[in-house]
C-alpha positions as CSV (number, residue, x, y, z in Angstrom):
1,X,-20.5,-2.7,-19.3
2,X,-20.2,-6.5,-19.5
3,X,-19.9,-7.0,-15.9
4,X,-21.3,-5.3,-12.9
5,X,-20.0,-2.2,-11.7
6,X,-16.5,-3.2,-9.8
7,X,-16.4,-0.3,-8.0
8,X,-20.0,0.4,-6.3
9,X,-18.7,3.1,-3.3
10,X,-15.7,5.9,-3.3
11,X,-15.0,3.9,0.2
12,X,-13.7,1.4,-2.0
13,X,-9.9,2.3,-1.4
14,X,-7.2,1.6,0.6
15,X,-7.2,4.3,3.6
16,X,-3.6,6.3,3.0
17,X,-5.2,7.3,-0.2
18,X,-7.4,9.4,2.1
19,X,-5.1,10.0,4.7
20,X,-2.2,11.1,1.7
21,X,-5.0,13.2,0.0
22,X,-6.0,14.8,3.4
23,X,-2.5,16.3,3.8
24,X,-1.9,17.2,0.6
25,X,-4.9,19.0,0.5
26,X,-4.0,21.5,3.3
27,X,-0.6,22.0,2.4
28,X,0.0,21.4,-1.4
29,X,-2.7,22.2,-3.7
30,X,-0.6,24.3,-6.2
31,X,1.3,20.7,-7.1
32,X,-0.1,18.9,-10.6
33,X,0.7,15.3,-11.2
34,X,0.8,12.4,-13.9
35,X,0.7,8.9,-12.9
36,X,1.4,6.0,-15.1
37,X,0.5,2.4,-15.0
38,X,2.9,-0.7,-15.5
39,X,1.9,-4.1,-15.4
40,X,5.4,-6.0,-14.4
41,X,4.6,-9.3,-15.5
42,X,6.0,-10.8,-18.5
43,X,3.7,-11.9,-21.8
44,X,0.7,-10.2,-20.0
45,X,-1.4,-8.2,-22.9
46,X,-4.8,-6.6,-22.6
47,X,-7.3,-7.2,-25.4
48,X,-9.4,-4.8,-27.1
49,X,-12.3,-6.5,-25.1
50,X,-10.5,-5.8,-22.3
51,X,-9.5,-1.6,-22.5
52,X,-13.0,-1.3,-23.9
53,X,-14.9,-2.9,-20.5
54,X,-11.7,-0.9,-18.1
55,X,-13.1,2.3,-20.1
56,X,-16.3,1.6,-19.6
57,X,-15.7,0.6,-15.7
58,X,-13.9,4.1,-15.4
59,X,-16.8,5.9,-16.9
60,X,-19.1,4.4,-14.0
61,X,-16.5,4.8,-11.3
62,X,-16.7,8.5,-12.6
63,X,-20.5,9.1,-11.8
64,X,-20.1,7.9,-8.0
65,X,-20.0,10.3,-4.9
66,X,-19.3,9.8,-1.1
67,X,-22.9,8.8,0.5
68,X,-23.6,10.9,3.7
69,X,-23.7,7.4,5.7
70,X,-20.2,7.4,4.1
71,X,-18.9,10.8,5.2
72,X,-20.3,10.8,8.9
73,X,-18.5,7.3,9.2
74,X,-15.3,9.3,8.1
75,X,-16.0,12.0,10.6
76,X,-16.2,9.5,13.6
77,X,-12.3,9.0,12.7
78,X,-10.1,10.5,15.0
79,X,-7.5,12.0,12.3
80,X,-10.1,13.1,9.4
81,X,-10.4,16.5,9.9
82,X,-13.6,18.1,9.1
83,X,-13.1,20.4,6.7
84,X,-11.6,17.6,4.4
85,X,-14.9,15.7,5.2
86,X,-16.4,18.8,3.8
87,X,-14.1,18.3,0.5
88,X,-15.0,14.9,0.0
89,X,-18.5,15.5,0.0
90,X,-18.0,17.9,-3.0
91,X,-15.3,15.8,-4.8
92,X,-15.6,13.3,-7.6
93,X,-13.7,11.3,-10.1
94,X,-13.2,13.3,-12.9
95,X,-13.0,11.0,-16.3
96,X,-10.6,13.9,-18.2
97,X,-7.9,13.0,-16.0
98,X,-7.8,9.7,-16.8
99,X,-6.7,8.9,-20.5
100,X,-6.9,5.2,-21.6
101,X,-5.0,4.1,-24.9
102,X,-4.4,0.6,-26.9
103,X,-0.8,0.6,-27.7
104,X,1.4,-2.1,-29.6
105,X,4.0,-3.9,-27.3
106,X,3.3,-5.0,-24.2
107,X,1.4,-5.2,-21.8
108,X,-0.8,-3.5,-24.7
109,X,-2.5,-1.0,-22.8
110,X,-1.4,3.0,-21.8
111,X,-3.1,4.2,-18.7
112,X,-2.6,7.9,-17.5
113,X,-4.0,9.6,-14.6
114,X,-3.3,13.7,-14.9
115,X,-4.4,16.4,-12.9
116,X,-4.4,18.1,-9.4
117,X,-2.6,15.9,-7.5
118,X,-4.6,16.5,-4.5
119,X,-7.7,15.2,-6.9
120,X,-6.4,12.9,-9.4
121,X,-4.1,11.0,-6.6
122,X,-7.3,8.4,-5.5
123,X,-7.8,6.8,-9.0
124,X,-4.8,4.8,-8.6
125,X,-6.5,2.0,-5.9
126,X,-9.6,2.2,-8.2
127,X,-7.9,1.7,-11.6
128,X,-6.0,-1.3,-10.1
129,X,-9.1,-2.8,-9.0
130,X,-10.5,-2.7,-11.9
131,X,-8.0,-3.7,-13.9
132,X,-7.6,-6.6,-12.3
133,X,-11.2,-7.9,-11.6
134,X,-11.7,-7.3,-15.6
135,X,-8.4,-8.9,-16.9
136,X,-8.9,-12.1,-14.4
137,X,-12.9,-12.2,-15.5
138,X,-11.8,-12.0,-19.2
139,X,-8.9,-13.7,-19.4
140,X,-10.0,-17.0,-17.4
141,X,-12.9,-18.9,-16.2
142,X,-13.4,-16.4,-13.2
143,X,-15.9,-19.7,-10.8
144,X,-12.9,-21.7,-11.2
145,X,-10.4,-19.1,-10.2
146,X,-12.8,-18.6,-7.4
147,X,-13.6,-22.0,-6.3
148,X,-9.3,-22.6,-5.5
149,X,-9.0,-19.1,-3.8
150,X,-11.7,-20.2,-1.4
151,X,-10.0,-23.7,-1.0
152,X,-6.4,-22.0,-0.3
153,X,-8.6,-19.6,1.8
154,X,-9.9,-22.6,3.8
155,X,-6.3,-24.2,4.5
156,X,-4.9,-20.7,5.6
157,X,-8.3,-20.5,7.8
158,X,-7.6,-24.2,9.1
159,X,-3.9,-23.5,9.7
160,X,-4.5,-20.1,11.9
161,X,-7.1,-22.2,14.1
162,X,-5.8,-25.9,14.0
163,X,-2.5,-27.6,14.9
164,X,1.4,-28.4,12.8
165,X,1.5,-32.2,14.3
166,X,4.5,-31.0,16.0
167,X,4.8,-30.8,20.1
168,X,5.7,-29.1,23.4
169,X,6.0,-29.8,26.8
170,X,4.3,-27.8,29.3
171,X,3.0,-27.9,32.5
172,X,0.3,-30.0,31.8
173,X,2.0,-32.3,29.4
174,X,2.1,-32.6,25.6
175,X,1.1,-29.6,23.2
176,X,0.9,-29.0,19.8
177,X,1.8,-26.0,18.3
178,X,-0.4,-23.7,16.2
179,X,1.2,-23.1,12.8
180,X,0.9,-19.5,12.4
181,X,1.5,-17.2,16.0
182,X,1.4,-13.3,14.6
183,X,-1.1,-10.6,13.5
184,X,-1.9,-9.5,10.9
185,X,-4.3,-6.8,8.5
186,X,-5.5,-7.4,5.3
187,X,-4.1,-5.0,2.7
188,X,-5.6,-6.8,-0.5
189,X,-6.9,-3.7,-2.6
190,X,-4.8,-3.0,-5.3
191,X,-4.2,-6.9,-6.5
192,X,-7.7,-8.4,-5.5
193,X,-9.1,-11.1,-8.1
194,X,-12.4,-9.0,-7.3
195,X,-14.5,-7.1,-5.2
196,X,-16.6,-10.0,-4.0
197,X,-14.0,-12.4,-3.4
198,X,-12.2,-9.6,-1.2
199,X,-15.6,-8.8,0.8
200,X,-16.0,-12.7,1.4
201,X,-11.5,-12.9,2.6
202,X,-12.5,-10.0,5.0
203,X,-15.6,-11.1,6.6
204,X,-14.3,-14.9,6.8
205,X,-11.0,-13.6,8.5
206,X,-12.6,-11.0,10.6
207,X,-15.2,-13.9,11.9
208,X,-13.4,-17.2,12.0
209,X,-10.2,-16.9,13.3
210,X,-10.3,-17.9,16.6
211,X,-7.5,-16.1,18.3
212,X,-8.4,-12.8,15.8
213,X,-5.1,-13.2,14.3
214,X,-6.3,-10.4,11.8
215,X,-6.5,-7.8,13.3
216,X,-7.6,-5.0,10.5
217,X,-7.8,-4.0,6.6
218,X,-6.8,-1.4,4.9
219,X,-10.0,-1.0,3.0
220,X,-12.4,1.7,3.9
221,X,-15.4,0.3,2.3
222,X,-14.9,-3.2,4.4
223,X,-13.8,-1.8,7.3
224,X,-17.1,0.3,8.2
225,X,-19.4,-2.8,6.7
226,X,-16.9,-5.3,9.9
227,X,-16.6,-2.6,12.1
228,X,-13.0,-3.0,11.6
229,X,-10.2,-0.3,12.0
230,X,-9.0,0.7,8.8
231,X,-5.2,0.5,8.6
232,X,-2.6,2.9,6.8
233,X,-0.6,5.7,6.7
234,X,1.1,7.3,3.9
235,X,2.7,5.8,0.3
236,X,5.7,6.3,-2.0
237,X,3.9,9.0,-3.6
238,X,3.9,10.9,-0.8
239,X,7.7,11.4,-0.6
240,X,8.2,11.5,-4.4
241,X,6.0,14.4,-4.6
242,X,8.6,16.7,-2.9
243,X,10.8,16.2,-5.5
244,X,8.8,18.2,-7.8
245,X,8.9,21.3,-5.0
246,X,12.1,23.2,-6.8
247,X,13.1,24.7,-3.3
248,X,14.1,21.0,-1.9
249,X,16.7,19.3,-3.3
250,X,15.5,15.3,-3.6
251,X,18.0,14.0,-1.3
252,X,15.8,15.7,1.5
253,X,12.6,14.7,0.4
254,X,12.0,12.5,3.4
255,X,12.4,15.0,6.0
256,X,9.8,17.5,4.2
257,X,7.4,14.4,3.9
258,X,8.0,13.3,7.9
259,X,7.4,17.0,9.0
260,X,4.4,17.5,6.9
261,X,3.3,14.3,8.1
262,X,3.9,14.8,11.6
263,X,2.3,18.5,11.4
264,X,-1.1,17.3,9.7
265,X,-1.8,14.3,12.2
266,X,0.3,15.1,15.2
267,X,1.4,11.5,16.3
268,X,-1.7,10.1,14.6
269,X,-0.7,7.3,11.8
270,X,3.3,7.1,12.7
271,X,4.2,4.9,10.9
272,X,7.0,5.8,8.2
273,X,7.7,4.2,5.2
274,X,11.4,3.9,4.3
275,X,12.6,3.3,0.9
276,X,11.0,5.3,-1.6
277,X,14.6,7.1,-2.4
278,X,16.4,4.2,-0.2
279,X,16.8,3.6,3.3
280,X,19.9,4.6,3.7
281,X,19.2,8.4,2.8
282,X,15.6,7.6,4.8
283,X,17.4,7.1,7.9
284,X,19.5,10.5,7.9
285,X,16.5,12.3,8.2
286,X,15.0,9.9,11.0
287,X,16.8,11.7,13.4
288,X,16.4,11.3,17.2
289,X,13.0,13.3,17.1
290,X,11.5,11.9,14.4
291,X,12.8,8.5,15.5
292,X,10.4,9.1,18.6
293,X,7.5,11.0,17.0
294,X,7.2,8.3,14.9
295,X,5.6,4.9,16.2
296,X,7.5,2.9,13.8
297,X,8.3,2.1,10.2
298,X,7.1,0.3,6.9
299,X,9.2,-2.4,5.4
300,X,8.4,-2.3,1.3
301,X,11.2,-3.7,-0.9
302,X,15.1,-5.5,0.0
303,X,15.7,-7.9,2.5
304,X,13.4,-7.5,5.1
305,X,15.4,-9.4,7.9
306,X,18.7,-7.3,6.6
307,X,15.8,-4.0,7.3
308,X,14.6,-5.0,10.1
309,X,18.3,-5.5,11.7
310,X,19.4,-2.1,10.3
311,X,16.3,-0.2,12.2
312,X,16.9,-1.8,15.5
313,X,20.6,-0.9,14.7
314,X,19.3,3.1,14.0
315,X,17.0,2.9,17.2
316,X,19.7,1.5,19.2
317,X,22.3,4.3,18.7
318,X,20.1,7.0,19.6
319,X,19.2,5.1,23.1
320,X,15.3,4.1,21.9
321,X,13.9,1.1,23.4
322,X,12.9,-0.6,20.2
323,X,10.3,-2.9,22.0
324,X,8.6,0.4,22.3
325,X,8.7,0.8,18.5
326,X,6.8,-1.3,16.0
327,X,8.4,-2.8,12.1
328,X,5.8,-3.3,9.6
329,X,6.2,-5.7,6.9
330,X,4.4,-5.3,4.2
331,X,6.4,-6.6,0.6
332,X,4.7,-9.1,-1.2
333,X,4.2,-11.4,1.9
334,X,2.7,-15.2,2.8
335,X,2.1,-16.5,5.7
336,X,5.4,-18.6,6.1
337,X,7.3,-15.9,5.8
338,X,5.9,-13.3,8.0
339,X,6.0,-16.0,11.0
340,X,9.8,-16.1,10.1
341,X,9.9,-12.5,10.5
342,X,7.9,-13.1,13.5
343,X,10.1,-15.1,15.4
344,X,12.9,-13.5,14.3
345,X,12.0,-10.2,15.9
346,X,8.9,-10.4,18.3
347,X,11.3,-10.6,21.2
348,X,13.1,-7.3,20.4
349,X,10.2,-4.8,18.9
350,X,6.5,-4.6,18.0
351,X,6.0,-6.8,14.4
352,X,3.3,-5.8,12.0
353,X,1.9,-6.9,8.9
354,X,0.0,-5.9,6.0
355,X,-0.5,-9.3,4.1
356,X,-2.3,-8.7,0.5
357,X,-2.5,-10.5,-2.6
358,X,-1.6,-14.2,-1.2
359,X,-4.9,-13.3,0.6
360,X,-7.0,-11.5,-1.9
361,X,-5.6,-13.6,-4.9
362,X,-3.9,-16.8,-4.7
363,X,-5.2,-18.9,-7.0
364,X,-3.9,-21.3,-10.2
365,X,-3.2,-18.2,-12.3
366,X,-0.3,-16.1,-11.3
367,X,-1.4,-12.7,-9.3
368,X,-0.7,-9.5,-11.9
369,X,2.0,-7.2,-10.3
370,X,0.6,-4.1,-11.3
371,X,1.2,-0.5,-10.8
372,X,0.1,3.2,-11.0
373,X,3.0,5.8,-10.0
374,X,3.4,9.4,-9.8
375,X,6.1,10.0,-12.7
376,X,5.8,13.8,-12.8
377,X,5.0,16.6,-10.1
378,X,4.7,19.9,-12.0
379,X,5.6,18.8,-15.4
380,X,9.3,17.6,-13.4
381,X,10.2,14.1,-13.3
382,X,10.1,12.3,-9.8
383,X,11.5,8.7,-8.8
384,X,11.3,6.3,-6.2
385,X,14.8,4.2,-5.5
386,X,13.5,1.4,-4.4
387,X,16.0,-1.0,-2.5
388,X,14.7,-3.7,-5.2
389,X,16.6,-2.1,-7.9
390,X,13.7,-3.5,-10.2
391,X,11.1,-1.9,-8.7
392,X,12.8,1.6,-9.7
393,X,9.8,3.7,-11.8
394,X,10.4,6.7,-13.7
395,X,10.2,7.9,-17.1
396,X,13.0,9.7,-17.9
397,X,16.3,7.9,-16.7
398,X,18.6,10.9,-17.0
399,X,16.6,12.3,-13.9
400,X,16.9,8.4,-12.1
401,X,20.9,8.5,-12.6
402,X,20.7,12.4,-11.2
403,X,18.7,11.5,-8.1
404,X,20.7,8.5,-7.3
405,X,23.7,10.5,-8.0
406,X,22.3,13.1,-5.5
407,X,21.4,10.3,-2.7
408,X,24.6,8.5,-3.1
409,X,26.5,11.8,-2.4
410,X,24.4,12.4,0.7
411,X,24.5,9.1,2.4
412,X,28.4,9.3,1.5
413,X,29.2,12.7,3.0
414,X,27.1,11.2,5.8
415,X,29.7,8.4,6.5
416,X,32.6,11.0,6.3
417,X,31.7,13.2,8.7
418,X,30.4,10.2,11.4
């Protein structure tokens, strides 16, 4: 390799990889998958130097195992069970299921992740970190790059702690107002400019922000070094994969995913994400009990103020106090932007977020939106209907029009019959 190992500990992953794998591991171990990677920004390419150092990186990632320090830090988590402990300790990456290839056209670079879904499902956090500590060390002076994430770092630091020049009156006269008022955890895995850099975002937030305005992260690998709760709950993934289970139809999939969700951690983790097949269809199967077995939802693509008012809207017609609920935002998120959200809900529910790459990698070069989705489940297509039309994934688009076809009859039969 030309640069150090990127990926030093299996705990180097975001926790509802774990969480997702724990699940599917005592329910659906019969189910195979593939999982393909897209890079989303235009004129990107990856050189030959490039795929050969990512090959290389994978070969390394494929020789690590879970350290017993590792595993009896797992155990003292509430929701890992221990029999999945006892599966971790055996598992390992296995390099045949990952198949690397040069290609022609763009972004230059075929990345394939087959097998066991239950095993092949945690490459995707590591093959994104990779990918992008190698392209950003390749493709750019990586000190540079460096040197203006920590100044940015500095000014969000300063802006959390310190004062807007704009005032108040209280009680006791004049008062200027902090900039930034809301919570948040770190979720800067997948789209990190590198390990490092994320280690040194983690400890500086965890340490220096005065009114611990970060609360968490979503990585397991910082979050036992802190002594920080890791953060999570399930993925897209998740929900697609019941579309390759022939005895649901894919309009469903999201009440098969809540109840297997609900069954494996029993109230644990309730938060539900939304839109991987639209949240329109989502919220037919959030009926009244899920709506209250569920702690809240996840906010990942559309209008997030149009969302949020639509959830309050779904809570509020089955008589749930939605203060006593919680909305997560989590799509592609600054600072400016969540305190909008903020203000714009905190006085009617709990408001979350997961902030991650303007954390983990703002910087002069433009962040890589990049990808690794489950595009077959048992040799069948699967889909996820984003409500970004543009963030719709799938390999064969006969089976996207089918499953759209098959939501849209759904959410329309719904109306009807309300």
């Amino acid at each position: 390799m030309k640069f150090e190992p990127i990926i030093n500990s299996l705990l180097d992953t975001d926790l509802y990889k774990l969480t997702m794998q724990q699940a599917i591991f005592h329910k659906h171990t019969d189910l195979t998958g593939e999982y393909h990677f897209k890079c989303r920004n235009e004129g990107v390419r990856f050189t030959d130097e490039m795929i050969q150092e990512i090959s290389e990186q994978v070969d390394h990632l494929c020789t690590l195992t879970f350290q017993k320090d590792e595993l009896d830090w797992l155990r003292g988590i509430r929701f890992i069970k221990p029999d999945y402990v006892e599966f971790l300790r055996l598992w390992r990456p296995i390099r045949d299921y990952v198949t690397i290839n040069k290609i022609p056209e763009d972004p230059g670079m075929e990345v394939i992740v087959k097998g066991p879904i239950f095993a092949a499902m945690p490459f995707e956090i590591y093959l994104l970190e990779i990918i992008n500590e190698v392209y950003f060390r390749t493709a750019f002076v990586y000190e540079g790059l460096r040197k203006v994430a920590e100044e940015k770092l500095n000014e969000k630091i300063a802006k959390f702690n310190g004062f807007s020049g704009h005032f108040v009156m209280n009680g006791e006269g004049t008062v200027e107002l902090p900039v930034y008022t809301f919570k948040f955890a770190e979720f800067g895995c997948r789209r990190r400019l590198s390990r490092e850099w994320q280690d040194e975002v983690v400890r500086r937030l965890a340490t220096e922000l005065k009114n611990k305005n970060c609360v968490d992260t979503s990585n397991l690998y910082l979050a036992k070094k802190y002594n920080l709760i890791p953060i999570g709950t399930f993925a897209h993934e998740f929900v697609q994969m019941y579309q390759g289970i022939d005895s649901i139809s894919p309009a469903y999939t999201n009440y098969y995913a809540l109840k297997d969700w609900y069954d494996e951690y029993q109230g644990d983790l309730g938060t539900a994400l939304t839109d991987t097949i639209g949240t329109d269809a989502f919220l037919l199967d959030f009926n009244p009990a899920m709506a209250k077995l569920f702690t809240g939802v996840r906010h990942d693509s559309g209008s997030p103020f149009e969302w949020g008012e639509k959830i309050l809207a779904h809570y509020a017609k089955f008589g749930i106090d939605s203060r006593t609920k919680t909305l997560l935002f989590s799509d592609s998120l600054d600072f400016d932007r969540a305190q909008l959200l903020y203000d714009t809900f905190r006085s009617r529910t709990n408001v979350s977020f997961g902030i991650g790459t303007f954390i983990t990698n703002d910087t002069i070069a433009a962040p890589l939106n990049i990808v690794l989705k489950l595009q077959y489940v048992n040799d069948k297509p699967v889909a996820k209907l984003s409500d970004t039309p543009g963030k719709t994934m799938c390999k064969d688009q006969a089976y996207v029009d089918y499953l759209r076809r098959c939501v849209e009859w759904r959410v329309i039969n719904s109306v009807k019959n309300d």
